[in-house]
Every structure is written in structure tokens, then in C-alpha cells.
C-alpha positions in Angstrom: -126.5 37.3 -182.2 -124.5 35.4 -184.6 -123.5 38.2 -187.0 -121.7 39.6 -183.7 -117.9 38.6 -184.4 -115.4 38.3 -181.4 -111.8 38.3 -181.6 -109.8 36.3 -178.9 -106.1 37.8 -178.6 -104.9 35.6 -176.5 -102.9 32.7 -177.7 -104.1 29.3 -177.0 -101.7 28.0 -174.1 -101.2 27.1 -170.9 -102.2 30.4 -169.4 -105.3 30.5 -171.7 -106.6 27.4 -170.3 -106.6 28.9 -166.6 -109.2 31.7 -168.6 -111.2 29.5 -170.9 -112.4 25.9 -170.1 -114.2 24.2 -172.5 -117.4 26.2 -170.5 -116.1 29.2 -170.9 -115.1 28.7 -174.8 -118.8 27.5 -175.6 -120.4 30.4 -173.5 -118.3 33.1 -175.5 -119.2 31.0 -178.5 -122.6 31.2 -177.8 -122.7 34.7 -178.2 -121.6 35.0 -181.5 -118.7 34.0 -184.0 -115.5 33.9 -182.0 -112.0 34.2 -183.7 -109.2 32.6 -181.7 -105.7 33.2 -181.9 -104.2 29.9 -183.1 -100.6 31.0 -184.0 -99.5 29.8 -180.7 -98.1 32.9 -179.3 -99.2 37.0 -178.6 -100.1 38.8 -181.8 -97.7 41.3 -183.0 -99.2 45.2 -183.8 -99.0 44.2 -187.7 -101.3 41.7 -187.0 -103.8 42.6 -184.4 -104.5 45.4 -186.7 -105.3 43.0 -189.2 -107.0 40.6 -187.2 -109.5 43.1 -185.5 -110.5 44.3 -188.7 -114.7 43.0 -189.3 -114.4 42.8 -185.1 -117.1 44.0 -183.1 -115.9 43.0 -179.7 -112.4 41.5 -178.8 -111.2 39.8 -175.7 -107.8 41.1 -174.7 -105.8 39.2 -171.9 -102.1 40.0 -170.2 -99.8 40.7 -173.6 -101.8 41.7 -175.8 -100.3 45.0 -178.5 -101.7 48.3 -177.2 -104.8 49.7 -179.4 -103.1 52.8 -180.9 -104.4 54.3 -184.2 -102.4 51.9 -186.2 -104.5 49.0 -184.7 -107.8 51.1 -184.7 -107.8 52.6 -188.2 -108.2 48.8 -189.1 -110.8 48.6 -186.5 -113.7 49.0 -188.8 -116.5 47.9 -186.6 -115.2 47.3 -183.5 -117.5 48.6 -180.1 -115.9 47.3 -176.9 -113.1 45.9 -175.6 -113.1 43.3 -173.4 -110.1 42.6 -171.0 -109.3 39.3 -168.7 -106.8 41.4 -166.4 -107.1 44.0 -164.5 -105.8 47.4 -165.6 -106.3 48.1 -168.8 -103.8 51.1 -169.2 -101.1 49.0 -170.8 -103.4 48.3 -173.7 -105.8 50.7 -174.5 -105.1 54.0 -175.6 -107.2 57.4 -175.6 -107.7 57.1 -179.1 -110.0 54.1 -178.3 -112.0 56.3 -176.0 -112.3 58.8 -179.0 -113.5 56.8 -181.3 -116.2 55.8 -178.6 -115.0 52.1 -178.4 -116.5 51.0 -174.6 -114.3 49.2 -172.3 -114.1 46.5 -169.4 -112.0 44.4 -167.5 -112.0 41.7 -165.2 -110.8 44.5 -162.4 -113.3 44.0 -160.0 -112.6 40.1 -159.7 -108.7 40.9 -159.6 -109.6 43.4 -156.8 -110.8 40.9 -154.2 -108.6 38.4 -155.2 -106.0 41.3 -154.6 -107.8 42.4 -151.1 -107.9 38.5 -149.9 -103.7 38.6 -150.3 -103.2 41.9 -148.1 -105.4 40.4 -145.3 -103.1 37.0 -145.8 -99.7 38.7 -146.0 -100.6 40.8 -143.1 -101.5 37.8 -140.9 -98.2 36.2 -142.0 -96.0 38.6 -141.0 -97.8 39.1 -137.9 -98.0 35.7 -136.6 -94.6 34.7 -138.2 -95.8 32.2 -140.2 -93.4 31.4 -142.5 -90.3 31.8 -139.9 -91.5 29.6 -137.7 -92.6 26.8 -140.3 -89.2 26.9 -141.3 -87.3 26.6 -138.0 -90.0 23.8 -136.8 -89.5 21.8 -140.7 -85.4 22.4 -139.6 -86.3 20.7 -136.2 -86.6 23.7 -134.2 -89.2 24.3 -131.0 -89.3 27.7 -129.8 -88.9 28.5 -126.0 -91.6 31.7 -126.4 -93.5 33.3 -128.9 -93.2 36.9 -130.4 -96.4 36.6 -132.6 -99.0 39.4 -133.2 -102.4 39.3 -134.3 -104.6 41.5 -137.0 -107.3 42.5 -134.4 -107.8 46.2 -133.2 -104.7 47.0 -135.4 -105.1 50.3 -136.4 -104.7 50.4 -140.6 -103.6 52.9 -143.0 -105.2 52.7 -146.6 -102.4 54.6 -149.5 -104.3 55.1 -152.1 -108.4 54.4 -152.2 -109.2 52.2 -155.6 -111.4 48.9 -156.0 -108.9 46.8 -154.4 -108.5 48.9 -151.3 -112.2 49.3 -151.1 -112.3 45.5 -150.9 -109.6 45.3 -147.9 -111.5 47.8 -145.6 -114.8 45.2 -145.9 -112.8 42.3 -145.5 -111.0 44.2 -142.4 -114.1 44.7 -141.0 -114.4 41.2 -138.8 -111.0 42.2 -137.1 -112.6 45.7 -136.2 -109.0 47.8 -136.9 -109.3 51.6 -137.1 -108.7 52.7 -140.8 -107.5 56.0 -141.9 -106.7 56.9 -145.5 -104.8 58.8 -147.4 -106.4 59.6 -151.4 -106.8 62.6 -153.7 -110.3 61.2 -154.7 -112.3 59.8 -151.3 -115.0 62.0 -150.8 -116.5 62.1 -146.9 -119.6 60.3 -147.8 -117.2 57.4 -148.7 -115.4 57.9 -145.6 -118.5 58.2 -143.3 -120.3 54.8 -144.8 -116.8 52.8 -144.4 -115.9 54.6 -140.6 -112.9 56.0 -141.7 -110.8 58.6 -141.7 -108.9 60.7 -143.7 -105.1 61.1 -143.5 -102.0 62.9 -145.1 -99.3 60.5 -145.6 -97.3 61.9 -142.8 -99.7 61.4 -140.4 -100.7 58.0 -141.4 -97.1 56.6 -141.4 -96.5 57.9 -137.9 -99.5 56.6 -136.3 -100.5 53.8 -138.2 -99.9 49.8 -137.3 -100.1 48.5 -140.6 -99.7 50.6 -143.7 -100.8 49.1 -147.4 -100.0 50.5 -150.5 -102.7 50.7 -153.1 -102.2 53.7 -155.4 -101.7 52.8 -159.4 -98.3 53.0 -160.8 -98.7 56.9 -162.4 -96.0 59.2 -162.6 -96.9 61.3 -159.9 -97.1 58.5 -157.9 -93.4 57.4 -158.4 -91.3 57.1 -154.5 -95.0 58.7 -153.4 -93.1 56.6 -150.0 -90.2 58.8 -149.6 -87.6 57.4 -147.1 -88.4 60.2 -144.5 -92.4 58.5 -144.6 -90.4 54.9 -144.2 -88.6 56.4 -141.2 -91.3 57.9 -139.6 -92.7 54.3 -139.2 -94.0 53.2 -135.4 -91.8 50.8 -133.6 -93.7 47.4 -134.6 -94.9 48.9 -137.9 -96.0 46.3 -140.8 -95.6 48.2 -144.5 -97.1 45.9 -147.0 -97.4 46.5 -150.6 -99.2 44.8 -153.4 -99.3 47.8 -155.8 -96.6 48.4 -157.7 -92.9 48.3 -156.5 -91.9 51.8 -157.7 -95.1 53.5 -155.6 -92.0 52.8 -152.8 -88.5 54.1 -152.5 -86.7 50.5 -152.5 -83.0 51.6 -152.1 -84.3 54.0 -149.2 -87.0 50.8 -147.6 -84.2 48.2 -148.1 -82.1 51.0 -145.6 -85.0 51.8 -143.3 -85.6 48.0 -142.8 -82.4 47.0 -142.1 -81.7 49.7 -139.5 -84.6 49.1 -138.3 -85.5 45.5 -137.2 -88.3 46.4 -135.3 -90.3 47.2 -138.5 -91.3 44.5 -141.2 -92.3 45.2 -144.2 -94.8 42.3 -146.8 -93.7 43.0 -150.4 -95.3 40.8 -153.2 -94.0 44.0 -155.9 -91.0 45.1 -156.6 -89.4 48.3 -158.6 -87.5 45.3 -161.2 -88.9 42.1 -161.7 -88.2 39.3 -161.2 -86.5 40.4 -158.2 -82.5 40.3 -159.1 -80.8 37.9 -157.6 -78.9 38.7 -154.5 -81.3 42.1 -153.9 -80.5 43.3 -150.3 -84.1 42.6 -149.3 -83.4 38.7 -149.4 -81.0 39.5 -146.9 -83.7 41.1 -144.1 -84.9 39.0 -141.7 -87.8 41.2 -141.5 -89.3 41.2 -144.8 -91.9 38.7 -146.2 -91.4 38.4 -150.1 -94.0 37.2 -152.3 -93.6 37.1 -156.6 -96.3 39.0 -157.3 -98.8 36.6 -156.9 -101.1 38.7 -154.8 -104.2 37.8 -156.9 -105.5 36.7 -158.4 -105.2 33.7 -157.8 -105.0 31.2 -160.8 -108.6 29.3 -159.1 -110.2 33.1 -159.9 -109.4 33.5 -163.5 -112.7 31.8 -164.7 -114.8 34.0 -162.8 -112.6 36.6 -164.3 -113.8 35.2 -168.1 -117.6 34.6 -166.7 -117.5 38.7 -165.5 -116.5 39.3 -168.7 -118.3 37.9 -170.8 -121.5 38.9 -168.5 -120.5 42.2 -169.3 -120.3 41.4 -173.2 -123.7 40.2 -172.6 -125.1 43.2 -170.8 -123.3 45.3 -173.9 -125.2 44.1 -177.0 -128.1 44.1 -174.5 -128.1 47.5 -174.4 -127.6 47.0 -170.2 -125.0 48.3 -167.8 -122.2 46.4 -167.3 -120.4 45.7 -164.5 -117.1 46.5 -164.5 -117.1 49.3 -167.3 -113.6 51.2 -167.5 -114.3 55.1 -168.6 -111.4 56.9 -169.6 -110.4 58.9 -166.4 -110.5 55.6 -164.3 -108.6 54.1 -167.0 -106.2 57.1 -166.2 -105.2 56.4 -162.7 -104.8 52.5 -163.4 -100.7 51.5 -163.1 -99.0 51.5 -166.8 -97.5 47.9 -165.9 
């Protein structure tokens, strides 16, 4: 294969090295002739479009300049795309679909990763982790205990991707009852996983813990209204790991702090970083996380091993993995 040329976009620093050790950099290498990016920092549109030109594959990773004509008229030979984050809407453009350039990602890996940080936020908040670490590291003993647990909690799923697929397996050893609300889950789906479907209103009434999955699209701007955020159970947990806009935040900073006896496990937020003096750093109720839900830095090789399995499987002529066609590109969040 070594007249198969890969282009590397990402510069080589110190979040490249969490993607490529020296293993990684010698397995991609062994596939064929591998360009890296040695100018120290993202290229810009200009120069992508130079670079990629001769390219049959290039590795994309977080930064990257989208792939719009001006990049792809230069793209002379290149096939697939290959991209170490998740979504892939940021970067590639229908224009790369219509030229018949393949795509994948490292979503899948990023999905668990994701799914693994619900399950831990939820059991956070629930059991007041962090509150009560705090008070006992200030010297503190508490006289009772208002802790909850994660078992026979009944769940409600916005939004029914790969990452949200991941949280109702890894929800299955704490038996909770799972309803969900999607435009896309069809009943086999449902049937296989024992759940069941649920408009939004419905599932913010009746539902223990509600997480937010659905992709940062335009229709799904405030898709949690502040009449959904009201409608919330006494005891309610809302966590999100989406994207902050999915959620009214003016409206859920009000609900929350009328309404103590929800809590709410945000690792997204509508600006980020998160502004300094926000009103949700004033709630005693909310867990806030910086967007760290996954994955987590320990997961980014297998990230660049899916990958590259996947570039593999390509010039193989086999199916890969974690292929991204363009509808499913479509629904992915733009940031």
C-alpha cells in the first residue's frame, strides 16, 4: 500500500500526542505514506487545500478547516475522510458527499465514553457526592443523609443517537424504566431495548431522571422549553451532555432556582467557557462539569486505533465500522 498517501491535519502538540503515540504513528505509517502537519498549529483553508492535493485519505481531528469546494477542487484524489472526533458536521460539507468522498469518525468510541459520564453525573448528583466531599474536606460530619440511588429510577431518553443507545445498555444493571422521546426510533428498537416511547411532555412529567441527547440542529434549538423544565417531578434530576442550546438556560437557571427540589447535571452550556459569575454557579442544586463528558483523554487512542481500522477496512474493500453517510452526518450538532 505504499503509493496510498495520508494527510494528518492535526498539528503536532500536546493534544496530538493524547491521539498518536509512537504506536499509533507507526501503525498509520504502515499503511502508507503519511503527511504530518509540522507547522505547529491548525492549517488555514489556503493551505489545507493545498496540502490535500495528491491525498487519498486524510485524518482530520478537533480544528481542522471545513472541506468546502475551495478545499475539494484541490482534492484531486482524495476517497475518505477520516476523523478523531466525533461529529463530523463541523468539517465536512455535502459537497464532499457529492463528490462520493466516504467518511468516518471516531463517534462510536466518543459515544461510550459519552454514555459512561451520564451514568457518573447521574450517580453524583444522586448520592451528593461532591457536596458532601466538600463539607467533610471543610471538617464537616453530617447528622443524616439525603442521598438517592440510580436503581429502579425511572429514565427519560431526549433524543435516541449512538451515545444514548450506549446509556440504556449501561442502565441496564440498575433495571430503571426507560421511555424515549425521538423522531427516528422505530418499535423494533424499542421492543429489543424494553422501552417506550414518549412525547416530551409526558416524559418530563413522569420521568425521574431526564438526559438530553439530541445533536445541536436548528430545530432542536430550546427543544426544552421552560413550560417542559416546569413540568419536572418533585426530585427530578435533568442532566445534559449534549449541547447547551438543546436547553432553555435563562428559563432552567429560573426553574432551578425556584425550584430546589429539582437538580439539574450540566457538563454543556449555551456559551463556553461558562461566563464567569453565570447564575447557575450560584444554585446549590446544579452539578457543573466543563464539558468533559467524554471522552475521556485515556480513550483517544482507541479513538486513533478505530480509525485507522476503519482506513484499513477502506482500501480493503471491507465495511467499516463507524462509516458517517450523509443523512446521519445531518443530524450530528454543528459545534
Amino acid at each position: 500500500m505504499n503509493d496510498i498517501h495520508i494527510l494528518v491535519t492535526m498539528p503536532q502538540h500536546a493534544v496530538f500526542r493524547t491521539f498518536f503515540d509512537a504506536d499509533a504513528m507507526a501503525a498509520l505509517e504502515h499503511i502508507g505514506t503519511v503527511h504530518w502537519n509540522t507547522l505547529g498549529r491548525q492549517y488555514t483553508q489556503d493551505e489545507l487545500g493545498a496540502a490535500v492535493r495528491g491525498m487519498d485519505i486524510c485524518v482530520t481531528g478537533w480544528g481542522t478547516p471545513v472541506f468546502d469546494e475551495a478545499v475539494l477542487v484541490q482534492a484531486d484524489r482524495l476517497r475518505l475522510i477520516a476523523h478523531t472526533g466525533g461529529s463530523v458536521k463541523p468539517y465536512v460539507t455535502d459537497a464532499v458527499y457529492g463528490r462520493g468522498i466516504r467518511v468516518v469518525s471516531g463517534n462510536e468510541v466518543f459515544a461510550e465514553s459519552v454514555a459512561e459520564s451520564v451514568v457518573a453525573y447521574a450517580l453524583a448528583s444522586l448520592r451528593q457526592i461532591p457536596y458532601h466531599s466538600v463539607n467533610l474536606a471543610g471538617g464537616i460530619w453530617p447528622e443524616s443523609f439525603a442521598n438517592r440511588g440510580l436503581l429502579d429510577r425511572s429514565v427519560g431518553i431526549v433524543g435516541y443517537g449512538m451515545i444514548a443507545r450506549y446509556v440504556v445498555g449501561m442502565l441496564a444493571p440498575f433495571h430503571c424504566p426507560i421511555k424515549v422521546f425521538s423522531r427516528h426510533i422505530g418499535q423494533d428498537e424499542l421492543d429489543r431495548c424494553h422501552m417506550e416511547k414518549a412525547e416530551l411532555e409526558e416524559l418530563f412529567a413522569t420521568c425521574d431522571i431526564i438526559s438530553i441527547h439530541s445533536g445541536m440542529t436548528p430545530e432542536n434549538h430550546h427543544l426544552v422549553t421552560r413550560e417542559l423544565l416546569q413540568s419536572m417531578k418533585p426530585g427530578a434530576l435533568l442532566i445534559n451532555t449534549a449541547r447547551g442550546a438543546v436547553i432553555d438556560e435563562p428559563a432552567l437557571c429560573e426553574v432551578l432556582a425556584a425550584r430546589p427540589d429539582l437538580s439539574a447535571a450540566l457538563d454543556v452550556y449555551e456559551t463556553e467557557p461558562l461566563p464567569a459569575g453565570h447564575p447557575l454557579e450560584k444554585l446549590p442544586n446544579v452539578l457543573l462539569m466543563p464539558h468533559m463528558g467524554g471522552p475521556t483523554v485515556d480513550r483517544r487512542l482507541a479513538v486513533t486505533r478505530s480509525v485507522t481500522q476503519d482506513i484499513r477496512r477502506f482500501l480493503a474493500g471491507q465495511p467499516m465500522s463507524c462509516e458517517i453517510s450523509r443523512s446521519y452526518a445531518a443530524k450530528m450538532s454543528a459545534y
